[in-house]
C-alpha positions as CSV (number, residue, x, y, z in Angstrom):
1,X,0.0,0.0,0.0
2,X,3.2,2.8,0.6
3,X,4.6,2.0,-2.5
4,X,1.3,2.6,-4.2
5,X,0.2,5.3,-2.3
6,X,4.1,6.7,-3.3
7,X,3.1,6.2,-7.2
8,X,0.0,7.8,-7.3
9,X,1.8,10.9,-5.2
10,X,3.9,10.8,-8.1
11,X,0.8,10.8,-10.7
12,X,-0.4,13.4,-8.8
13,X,3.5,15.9,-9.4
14,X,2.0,19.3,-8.8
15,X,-1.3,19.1,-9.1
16,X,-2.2,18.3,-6.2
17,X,-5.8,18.7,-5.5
18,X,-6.8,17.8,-9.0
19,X,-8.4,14.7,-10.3
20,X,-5.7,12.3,-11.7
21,X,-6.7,10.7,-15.2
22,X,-7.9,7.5,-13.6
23,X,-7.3,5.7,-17.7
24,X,-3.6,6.6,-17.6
25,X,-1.6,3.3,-18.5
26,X,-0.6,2.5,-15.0
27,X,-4.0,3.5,-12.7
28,X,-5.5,1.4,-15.8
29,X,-3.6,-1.7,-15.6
30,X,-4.2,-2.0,-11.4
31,X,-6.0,-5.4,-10.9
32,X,-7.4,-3.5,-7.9
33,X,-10.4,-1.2,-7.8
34,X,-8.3,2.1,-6.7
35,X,-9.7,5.5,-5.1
36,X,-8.0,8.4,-4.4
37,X,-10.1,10.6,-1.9
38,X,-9.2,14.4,-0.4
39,X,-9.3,15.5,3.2
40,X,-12.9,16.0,2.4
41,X,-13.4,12.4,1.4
42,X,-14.5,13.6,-2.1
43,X,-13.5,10.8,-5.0
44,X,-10.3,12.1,-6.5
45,X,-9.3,9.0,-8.7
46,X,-11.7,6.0,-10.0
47,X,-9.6,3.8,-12.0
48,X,-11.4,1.4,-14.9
49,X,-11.2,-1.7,-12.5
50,X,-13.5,0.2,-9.5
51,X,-16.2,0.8,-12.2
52,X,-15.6,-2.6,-12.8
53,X,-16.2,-4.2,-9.5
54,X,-18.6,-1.4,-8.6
55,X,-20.3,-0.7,-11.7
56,X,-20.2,3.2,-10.8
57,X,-18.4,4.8,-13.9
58,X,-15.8,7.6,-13.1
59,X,-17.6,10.7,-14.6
60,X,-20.6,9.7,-12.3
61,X,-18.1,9.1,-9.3
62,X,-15.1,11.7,-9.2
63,X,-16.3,14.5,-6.5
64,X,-18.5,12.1,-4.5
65,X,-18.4,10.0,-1.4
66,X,-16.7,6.4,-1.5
67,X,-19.9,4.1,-1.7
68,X,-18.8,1.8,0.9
69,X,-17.0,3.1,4.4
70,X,-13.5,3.9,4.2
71,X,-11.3,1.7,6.6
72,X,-8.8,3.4,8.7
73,X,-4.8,3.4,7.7
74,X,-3.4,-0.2,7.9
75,X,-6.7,-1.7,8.1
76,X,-8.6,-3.9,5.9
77,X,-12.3,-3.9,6.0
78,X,-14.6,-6.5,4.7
79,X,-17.9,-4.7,3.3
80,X,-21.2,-6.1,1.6
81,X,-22.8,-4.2,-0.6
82,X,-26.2,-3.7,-1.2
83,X,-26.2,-6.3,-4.3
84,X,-24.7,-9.0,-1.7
85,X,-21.2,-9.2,-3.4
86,X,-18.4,-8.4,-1.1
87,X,-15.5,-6.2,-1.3
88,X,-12.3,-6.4,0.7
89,X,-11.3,-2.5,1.6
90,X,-7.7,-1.2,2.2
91,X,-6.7,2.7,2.3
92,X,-3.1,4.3,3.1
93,X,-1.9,7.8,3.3
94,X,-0.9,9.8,0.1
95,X,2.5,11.2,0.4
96,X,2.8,14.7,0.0
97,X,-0.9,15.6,0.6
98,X,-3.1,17.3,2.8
99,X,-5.0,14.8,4.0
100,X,-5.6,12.7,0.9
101,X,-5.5,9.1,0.8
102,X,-5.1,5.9,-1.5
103,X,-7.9,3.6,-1.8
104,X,-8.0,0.0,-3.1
105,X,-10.6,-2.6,-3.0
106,X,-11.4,-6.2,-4.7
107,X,-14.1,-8.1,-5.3
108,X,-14.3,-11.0,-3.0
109,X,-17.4,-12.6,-3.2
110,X,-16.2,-16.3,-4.4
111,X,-13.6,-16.3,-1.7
112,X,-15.9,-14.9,0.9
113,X,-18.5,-18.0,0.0
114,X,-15.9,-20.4,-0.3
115,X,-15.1,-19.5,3.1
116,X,-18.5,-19.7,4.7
117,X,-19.2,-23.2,2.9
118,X,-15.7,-24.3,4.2
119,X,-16.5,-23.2,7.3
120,X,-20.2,-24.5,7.5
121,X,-19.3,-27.9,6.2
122,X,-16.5,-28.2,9.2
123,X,-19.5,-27.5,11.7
124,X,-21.9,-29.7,10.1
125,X,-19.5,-32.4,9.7
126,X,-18.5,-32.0,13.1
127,X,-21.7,-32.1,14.5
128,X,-23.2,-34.7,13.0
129,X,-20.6,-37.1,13.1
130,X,-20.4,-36.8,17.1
131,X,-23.9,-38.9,17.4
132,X,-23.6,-42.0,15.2
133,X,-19.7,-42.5,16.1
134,X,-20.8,-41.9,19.9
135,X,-22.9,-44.6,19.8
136,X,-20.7,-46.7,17.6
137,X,-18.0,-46.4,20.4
138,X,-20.5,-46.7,23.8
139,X,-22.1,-50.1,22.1
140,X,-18.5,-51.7,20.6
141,X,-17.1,-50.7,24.8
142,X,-20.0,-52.3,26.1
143,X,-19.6,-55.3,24.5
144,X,-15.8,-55.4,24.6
145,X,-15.9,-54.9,28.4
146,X,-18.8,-56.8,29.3
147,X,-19.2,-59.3,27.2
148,X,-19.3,-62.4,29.8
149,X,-22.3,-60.7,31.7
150,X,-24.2,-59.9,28.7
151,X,-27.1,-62.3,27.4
152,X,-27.4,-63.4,23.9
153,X,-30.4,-61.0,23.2
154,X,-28.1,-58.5,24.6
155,X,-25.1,-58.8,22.1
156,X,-27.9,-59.3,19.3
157,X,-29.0,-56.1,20.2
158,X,-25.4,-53.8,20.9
159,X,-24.9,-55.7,17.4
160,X,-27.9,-54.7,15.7
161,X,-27.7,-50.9,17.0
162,X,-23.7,-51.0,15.9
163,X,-24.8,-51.9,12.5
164,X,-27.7,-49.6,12.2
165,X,-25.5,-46.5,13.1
166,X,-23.0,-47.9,11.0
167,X,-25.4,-48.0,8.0
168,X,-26.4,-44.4,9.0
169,X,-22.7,-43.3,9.3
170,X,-22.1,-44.8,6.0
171,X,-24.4,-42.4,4.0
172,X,-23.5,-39.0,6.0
173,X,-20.0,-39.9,4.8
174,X,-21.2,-40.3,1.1
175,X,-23.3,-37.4,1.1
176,X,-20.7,-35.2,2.6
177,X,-18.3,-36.5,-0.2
178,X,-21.3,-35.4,-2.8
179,X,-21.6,-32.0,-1.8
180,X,-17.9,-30.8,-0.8
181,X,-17.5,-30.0,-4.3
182,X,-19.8,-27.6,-5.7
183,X,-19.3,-28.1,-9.1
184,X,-18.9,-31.6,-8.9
185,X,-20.7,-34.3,-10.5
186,X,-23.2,-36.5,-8.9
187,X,-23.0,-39.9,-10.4
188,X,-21.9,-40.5,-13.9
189,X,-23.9,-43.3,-15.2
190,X,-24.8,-41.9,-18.6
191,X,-29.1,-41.9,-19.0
192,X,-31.1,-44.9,-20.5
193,X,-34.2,-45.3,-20.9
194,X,-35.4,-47.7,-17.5
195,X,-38.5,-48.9,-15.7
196,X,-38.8,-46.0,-12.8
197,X,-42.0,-48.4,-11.5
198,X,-39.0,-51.3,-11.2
199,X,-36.6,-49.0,-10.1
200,X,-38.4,-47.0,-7.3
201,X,-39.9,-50.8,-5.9
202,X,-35.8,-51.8,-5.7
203,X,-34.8,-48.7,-3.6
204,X,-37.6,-49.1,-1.7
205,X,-35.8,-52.3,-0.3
206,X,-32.7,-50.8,-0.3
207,X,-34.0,-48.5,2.6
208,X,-33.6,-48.7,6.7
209,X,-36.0,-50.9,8.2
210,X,-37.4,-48.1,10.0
211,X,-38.4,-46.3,6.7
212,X,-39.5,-49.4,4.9
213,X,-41.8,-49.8,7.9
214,X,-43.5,-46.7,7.1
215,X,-43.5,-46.4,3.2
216,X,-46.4,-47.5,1.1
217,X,-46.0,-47.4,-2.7
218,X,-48.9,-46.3,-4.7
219,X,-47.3,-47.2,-8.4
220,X,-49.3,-47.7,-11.6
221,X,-48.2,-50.8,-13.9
222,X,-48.3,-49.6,-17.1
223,X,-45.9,-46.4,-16.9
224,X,-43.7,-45.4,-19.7
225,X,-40.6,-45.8,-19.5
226,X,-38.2,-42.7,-17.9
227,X,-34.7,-41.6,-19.4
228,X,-32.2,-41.3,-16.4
229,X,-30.1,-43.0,-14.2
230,X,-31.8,-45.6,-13.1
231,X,-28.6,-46.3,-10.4
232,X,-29.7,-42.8,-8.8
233,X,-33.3,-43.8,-8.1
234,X,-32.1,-45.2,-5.1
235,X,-30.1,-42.3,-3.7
236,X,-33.2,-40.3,-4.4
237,X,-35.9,-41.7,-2.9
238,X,-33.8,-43.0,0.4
239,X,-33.0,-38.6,0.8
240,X,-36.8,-37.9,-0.3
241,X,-38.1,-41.0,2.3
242,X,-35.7,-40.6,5.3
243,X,-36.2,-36.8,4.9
244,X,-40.4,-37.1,4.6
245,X,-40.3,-39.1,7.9
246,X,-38.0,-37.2,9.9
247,X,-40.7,-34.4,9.5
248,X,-43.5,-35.9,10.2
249,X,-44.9,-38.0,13.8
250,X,-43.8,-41.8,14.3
251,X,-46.5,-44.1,13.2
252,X,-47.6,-42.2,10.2
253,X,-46.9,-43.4,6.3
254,X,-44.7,-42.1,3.7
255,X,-46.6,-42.5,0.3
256,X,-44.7,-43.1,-3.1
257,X,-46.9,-42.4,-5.9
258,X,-45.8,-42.1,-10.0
259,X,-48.0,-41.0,-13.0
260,X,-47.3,-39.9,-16.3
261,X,-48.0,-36.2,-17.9
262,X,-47.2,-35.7,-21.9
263,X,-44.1,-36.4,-22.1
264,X,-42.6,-36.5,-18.5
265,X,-43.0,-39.3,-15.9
266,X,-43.5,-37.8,-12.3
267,X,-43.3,-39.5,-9.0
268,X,-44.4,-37.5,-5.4
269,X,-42.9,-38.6,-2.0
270,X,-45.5,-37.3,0.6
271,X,-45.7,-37.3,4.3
272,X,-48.0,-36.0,6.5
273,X,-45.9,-33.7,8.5
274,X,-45.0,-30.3,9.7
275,X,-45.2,-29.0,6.0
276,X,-42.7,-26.4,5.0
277,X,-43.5,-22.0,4.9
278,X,-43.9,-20.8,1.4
279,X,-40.5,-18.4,2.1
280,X,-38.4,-21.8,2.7
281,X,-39.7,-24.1,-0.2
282,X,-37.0,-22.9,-2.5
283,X,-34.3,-22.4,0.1
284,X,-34.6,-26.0,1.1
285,X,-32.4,-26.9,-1.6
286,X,-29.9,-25.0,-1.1
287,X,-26.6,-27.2,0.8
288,X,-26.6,-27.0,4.3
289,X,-29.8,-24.9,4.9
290,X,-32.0,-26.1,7.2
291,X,-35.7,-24.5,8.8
292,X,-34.1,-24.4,12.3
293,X,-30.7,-23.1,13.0
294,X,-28.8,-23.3,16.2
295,X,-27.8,-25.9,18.9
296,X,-31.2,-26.7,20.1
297,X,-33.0,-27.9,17.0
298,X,-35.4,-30.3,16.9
299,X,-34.8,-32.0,14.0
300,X,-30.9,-33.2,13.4
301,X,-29.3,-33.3,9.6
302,X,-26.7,-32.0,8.0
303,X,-29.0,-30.5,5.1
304,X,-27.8,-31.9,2.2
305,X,-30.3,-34.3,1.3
306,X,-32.8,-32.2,-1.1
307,X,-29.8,-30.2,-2.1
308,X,-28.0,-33.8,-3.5
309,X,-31.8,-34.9,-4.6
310,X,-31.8,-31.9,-7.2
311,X,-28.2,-32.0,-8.4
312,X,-28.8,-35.7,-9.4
313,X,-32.1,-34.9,-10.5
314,X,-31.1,-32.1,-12.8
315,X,-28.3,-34.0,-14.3
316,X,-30.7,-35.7,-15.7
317,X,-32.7,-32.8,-17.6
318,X,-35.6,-33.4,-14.6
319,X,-36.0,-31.2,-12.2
320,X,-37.8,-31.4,-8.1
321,X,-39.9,-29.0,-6.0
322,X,-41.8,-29.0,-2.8
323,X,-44.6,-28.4,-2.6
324,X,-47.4,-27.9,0.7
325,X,-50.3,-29.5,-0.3
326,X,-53.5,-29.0,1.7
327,X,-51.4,-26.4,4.3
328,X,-48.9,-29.1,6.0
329,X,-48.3,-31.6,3.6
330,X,-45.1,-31.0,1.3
331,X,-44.5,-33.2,-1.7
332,X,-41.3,-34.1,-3.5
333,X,-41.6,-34.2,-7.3
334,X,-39.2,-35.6,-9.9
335,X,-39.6,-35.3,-13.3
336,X,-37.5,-37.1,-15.7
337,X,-38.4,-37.5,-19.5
338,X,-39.7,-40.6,-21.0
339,X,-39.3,-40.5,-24.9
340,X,-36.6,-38.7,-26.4
């Protein structure tokens, strides 16, 4: 920042007080937004790259305030502006001035949301792994330590709830793999035409017991065939399934029901449960959001699972919503095309 703040004193020679051409080869070729501003905070300078990141152009600019606060010498300040983009903020003196000082500032946006996500994903993580490897750990020491003064029924059962969590551990780790990247692909398998009926009947066994217990399929027998990944069916409907039950009371039923419209073939996951506000419906698939935030939330998750559902979904040219139906009852739809 001195040694800029020194080459713009030297842009500036005796004319100090005047606006320096902010176009001049080397203000132009700054990878920075840069500012100059007086004592009076008045825009001196606005090079090409701060109408760039700010999309204020310099005739519009030069004699008016900074649009975002001006950070104190040796400072860097991180500012959001009123379109949600970010800026990173530095200022320095200017050498040989009354008062006047050097202004640079970058768009920071992708690294600022790399960041958070980073950061998020660390808490979720964290968080979520500290219940099923708790449990893992108590059961495995309970049967290491006491395994002479256990029954049979007893073992069968530290087994069983080993396995379970296992099972459950399993797919956090393979949905957190999904989603750390972004821009990553979900699946591969290029799309084939494939019995969604056939396919939705095998990832229904594929699901926990607990969930099997409480779905009901509701599937025609003479639908047309869908164009997908048939493979991903079963990622799908365990997300839309486990994520319908953990919404709704114990002892009610998760419905899976398919028709076909023109040219698309549709299948609904229902539930009976809390239902969703009409502000969250499209924010629920968006990675790591969930209705509740906080320690004390009712509902655990990592809130990934309608955020993977549409990326595999949409890979395959279908797309998903939610939607409340009769005030408290959301429904997952999938679309995927049938004849191509």
């Amino acid at each position: 920042m001195t040694y800029l703040a020194s080459c713009i004193a030297h842009l500036y020679g005796d004319q100090a007080g005047l606006p320096v051409h902010g176009s001049g080869p080397v203000v132009a070729a700054l990878a920075d937004g840069l500012a100059v501003v007086d004592r009076d905070l008045r825009i001196r300078l606005w090079n090409p790259t701060a109408e760039q990141v700010t999309g204020f152009p310099a005739e519009k600019m030069l004699g008016e305030r900074l649009p975002f606060p001006l950070p104190t010498p040796g400072q860097v300040l991180d500012h959001r502006l009123d379109d949600g983009r970010w800026l990173k903020v530095t200022a320095g003196e200017l050498p040989g001035t009354y008062g006047s000082r050097v202004v640079t500032f970058r768009d920071t946006t992708d690294q600022y949301r790399r960041d958070h996500d980073r950061d998020l994903f660390v808490a979720v993580t964290s968080h979520e792994l500290r219940t099923p490897v708790t449990v893992i750990k108590g059961y495995a020491d309970t049967l290491s330590n006491h395994w002479d003064s256990l029954s049979e029924l007893d073992r069968l059962e530290a087994a069983r709830v080993i396995g379970l969590r296992a099972g459950e551990l399993a797919r956090l780790v393979d949905r957190l793999l999904s989603a750390a990247n972004d821009g990553g692909q979900v699946g591969g398998a290029p799309p084939t035409p494939f019995d969604l009926v056939d396919a939705l009947r095998t990832a229904a066994v594929a699901l926990p017991a607990d969930s099997r217990r409480r779905l009901t399929l509701d599937l025609p027998d003479d639908l047309p065939k869908a164009y997908g990944d048939r493979a991903s069916m079963t990622t799908v409907l365990t997300e839309l399934a486990t994520n319908a039950e953990k919404y709704s009371n114990p002892g009610t039923f998760v419905e899976v029901t398919a028709e076909a419209e023109e040219r698309t073939v549709v299948f609904r996951v229902s539930d009976r449960g809390i239902g969703v506000r009409p502000e969250h419906v499209e924010r629920a698939f968006d990675r790591f959001w969930q209705g509740e935030q906080g320690d004390r939330r009712r509902y655990p998750g990592t809130g990934l699972g309608l955020y993977l559902v549409r990326r595999i979904v949409e890979r395959q040219n279908g797309w998903v919503s939610l939607r409340p139906r009769e005030g408290a009852v959301p429904s997952q739809r999938c679309d995927s095309r049938a004849d191509r």
